[in-house]
C-alpha positions as CSV (number, residue, x, y, z in Angstrom):
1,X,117.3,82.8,51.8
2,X,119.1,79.3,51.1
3,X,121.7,81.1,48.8
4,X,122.5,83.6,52.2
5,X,123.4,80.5,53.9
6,X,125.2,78.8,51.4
7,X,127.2,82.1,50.9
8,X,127.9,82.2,54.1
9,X,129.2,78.2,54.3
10,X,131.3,78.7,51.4
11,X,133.1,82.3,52.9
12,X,133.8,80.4,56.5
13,X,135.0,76.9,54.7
14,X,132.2,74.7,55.6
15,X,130.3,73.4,52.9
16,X,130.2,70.2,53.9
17,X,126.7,68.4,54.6
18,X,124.4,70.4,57.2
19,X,120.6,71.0,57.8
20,X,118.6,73.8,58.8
21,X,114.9,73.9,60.3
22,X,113.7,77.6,58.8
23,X,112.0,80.3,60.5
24,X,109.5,83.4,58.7
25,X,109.1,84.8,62.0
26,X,111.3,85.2,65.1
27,X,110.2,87.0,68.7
28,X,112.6,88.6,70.8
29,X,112.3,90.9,73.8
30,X,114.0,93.9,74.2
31,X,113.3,96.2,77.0
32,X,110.4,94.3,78.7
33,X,108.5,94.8,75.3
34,X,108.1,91.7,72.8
35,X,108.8,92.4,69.2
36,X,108.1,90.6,66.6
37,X,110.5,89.9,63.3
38,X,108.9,88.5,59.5
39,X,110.5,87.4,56.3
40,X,107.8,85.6,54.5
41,X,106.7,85.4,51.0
42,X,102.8,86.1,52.2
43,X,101.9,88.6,55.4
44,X,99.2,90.7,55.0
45,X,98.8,90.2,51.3
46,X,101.9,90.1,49.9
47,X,105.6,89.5,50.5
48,X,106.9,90.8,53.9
49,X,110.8,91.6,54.8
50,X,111.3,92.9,58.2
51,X,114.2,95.5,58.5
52,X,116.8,95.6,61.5
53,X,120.2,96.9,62.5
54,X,122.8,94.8,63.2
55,X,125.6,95.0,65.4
56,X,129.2,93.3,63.7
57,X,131.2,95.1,66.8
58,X,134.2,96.7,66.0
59,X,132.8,97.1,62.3
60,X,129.9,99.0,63.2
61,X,126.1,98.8,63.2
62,X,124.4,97.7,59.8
63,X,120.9,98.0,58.6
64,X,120.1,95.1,57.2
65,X,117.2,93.1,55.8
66,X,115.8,89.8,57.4
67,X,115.5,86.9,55.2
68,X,114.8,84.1,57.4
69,X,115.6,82.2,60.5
70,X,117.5,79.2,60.6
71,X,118.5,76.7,63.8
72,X,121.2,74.1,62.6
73,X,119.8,70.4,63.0
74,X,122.8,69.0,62.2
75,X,126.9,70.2,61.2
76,X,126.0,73.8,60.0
77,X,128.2,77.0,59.1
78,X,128.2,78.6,62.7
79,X,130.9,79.2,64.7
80,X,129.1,77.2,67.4
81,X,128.7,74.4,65.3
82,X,131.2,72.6,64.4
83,X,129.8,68.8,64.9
84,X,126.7,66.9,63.6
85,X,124.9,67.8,66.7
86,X,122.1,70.3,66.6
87,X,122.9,74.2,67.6
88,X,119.8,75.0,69.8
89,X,121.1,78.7,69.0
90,X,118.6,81.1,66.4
91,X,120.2,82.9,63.5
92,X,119.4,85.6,61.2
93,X,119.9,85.4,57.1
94,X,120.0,88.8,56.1
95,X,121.5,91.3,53.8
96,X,123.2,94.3,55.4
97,X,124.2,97.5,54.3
98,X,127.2,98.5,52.5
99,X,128.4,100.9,55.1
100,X,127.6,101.2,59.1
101,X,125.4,103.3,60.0
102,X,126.3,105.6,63.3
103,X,122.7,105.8,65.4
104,X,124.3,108.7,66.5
105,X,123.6,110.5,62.5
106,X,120.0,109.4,62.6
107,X,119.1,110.5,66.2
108,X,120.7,114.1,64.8
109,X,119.1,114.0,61.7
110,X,115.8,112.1,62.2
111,X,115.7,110.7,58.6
112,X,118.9,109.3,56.3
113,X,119.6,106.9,53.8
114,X,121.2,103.3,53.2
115,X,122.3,101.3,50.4
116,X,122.0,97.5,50.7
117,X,125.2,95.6,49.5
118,X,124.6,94.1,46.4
119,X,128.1,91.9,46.4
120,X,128.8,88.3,48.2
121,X,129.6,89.5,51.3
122,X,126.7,91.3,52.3
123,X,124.7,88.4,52.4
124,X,125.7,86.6,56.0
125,X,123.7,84.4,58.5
126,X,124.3,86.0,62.4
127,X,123.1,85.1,66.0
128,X,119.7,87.0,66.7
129,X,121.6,88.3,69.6
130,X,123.6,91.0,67.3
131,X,119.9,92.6,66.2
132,X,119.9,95.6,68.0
133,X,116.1,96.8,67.2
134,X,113.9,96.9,64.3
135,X,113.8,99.7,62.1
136,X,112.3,101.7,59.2
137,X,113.3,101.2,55.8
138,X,111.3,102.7,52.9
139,X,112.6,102.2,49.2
140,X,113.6,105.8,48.1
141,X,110.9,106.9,45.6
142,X,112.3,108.2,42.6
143,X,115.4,106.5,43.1
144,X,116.8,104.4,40.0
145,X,118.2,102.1,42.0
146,X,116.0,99.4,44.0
147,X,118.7,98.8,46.9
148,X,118.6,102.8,48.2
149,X,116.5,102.9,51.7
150,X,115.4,105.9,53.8
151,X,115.5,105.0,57.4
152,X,114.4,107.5,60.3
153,X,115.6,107.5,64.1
154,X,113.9,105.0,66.0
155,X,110.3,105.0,67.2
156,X,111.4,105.4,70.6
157,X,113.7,108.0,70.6
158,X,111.3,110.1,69.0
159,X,110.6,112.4,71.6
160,X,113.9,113.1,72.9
161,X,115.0,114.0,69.1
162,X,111.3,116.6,69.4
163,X,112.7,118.1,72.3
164,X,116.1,119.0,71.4
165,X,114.7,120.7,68.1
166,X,112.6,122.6,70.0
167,X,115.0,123.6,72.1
168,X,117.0,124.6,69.3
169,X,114.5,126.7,67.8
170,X,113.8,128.2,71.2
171,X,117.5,129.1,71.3
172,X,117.5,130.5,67.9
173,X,114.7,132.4,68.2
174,X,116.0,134.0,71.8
175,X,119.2,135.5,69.4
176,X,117.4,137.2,66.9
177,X,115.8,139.0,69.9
């Protein structure tokens, strides 16, 4: 958590003195629905590491795992903060993917796959307002590597992804008759 944001000073050229009030939980609403973000060392027994997917524009979409949250109380390594006042604004310290990840593949394919980064950069402290939504990540069993994740479409697309295959197989089925 503190080395994400200290990776993140040193990449944007502002190490000098700034401090942070930290965050395990963070809610935001999306949709009229509230939902809730952790990244705490103890949640229902054990550690807890909410997943999201995060939008770096141009770049793409990213799934990426939630670390903390941080406001800046003083100079900080936002773009908004550039002073020794405090940044009223909410980020995230997470640790994205190595690649994008199209939402387009997973609502085709229901369930993929996605590697965290394991370099410097993939470590990086955003505005809460580039999660997108939450999401599924389950470490790949049988994997040899602990940084592989399977992810499925989201929760609420669900239904639509249902329908299409059973259209699909309705279709298939009507040409073998």
């Amino acid at each position: 958590f503190v080395q994400g944001i200290i990776w993140k000073a040193s990449r944007t050229n502002q190490l000098s003195s700034f401090s942070v009030r930290g965050f395990t939980c963070y809610k935001q609403n999306m949709d009229g629905k509230q939902v809730i973000y952790r990244a705490t060392d103890m949640y229902r027994g054990g550690p807890w590491n909410d997943f999201c997917m995060v939008d770096y524009g141009n770049q793409g979409s990213f799934p990426s795992k939630i670390f903390g949250f941080v406001q800046y109380l003083s100079g900080g390594i936002s773009s908004n903060s550039t002073t020794n006042h405090e940044d009223k604004c909410m980020y995230a310290v997470i640790q994205c993917s190595a690649k994008p990840l199209r939402t387009s593949f997973t609502d085709e394919h229901f369930i993929t796959t996605f590697r965290l980064g394991t370099n410097y950069d993939s470590f990086d402290v955003v505005p809460v307002e580039s999660i997108m939504h939450p999401m599924l990540a389950v470490p790949s069993f049988g994997s040899t590597s602990d940084d592989l994740y399977v992810t499925a479409t989201p929760y609420e697309q669900w239904g639509k992804y249902f329908e299409n295959e059973m259209r699909r197989i309705h279709c298939d089925e009507e040409m073998q008759h």
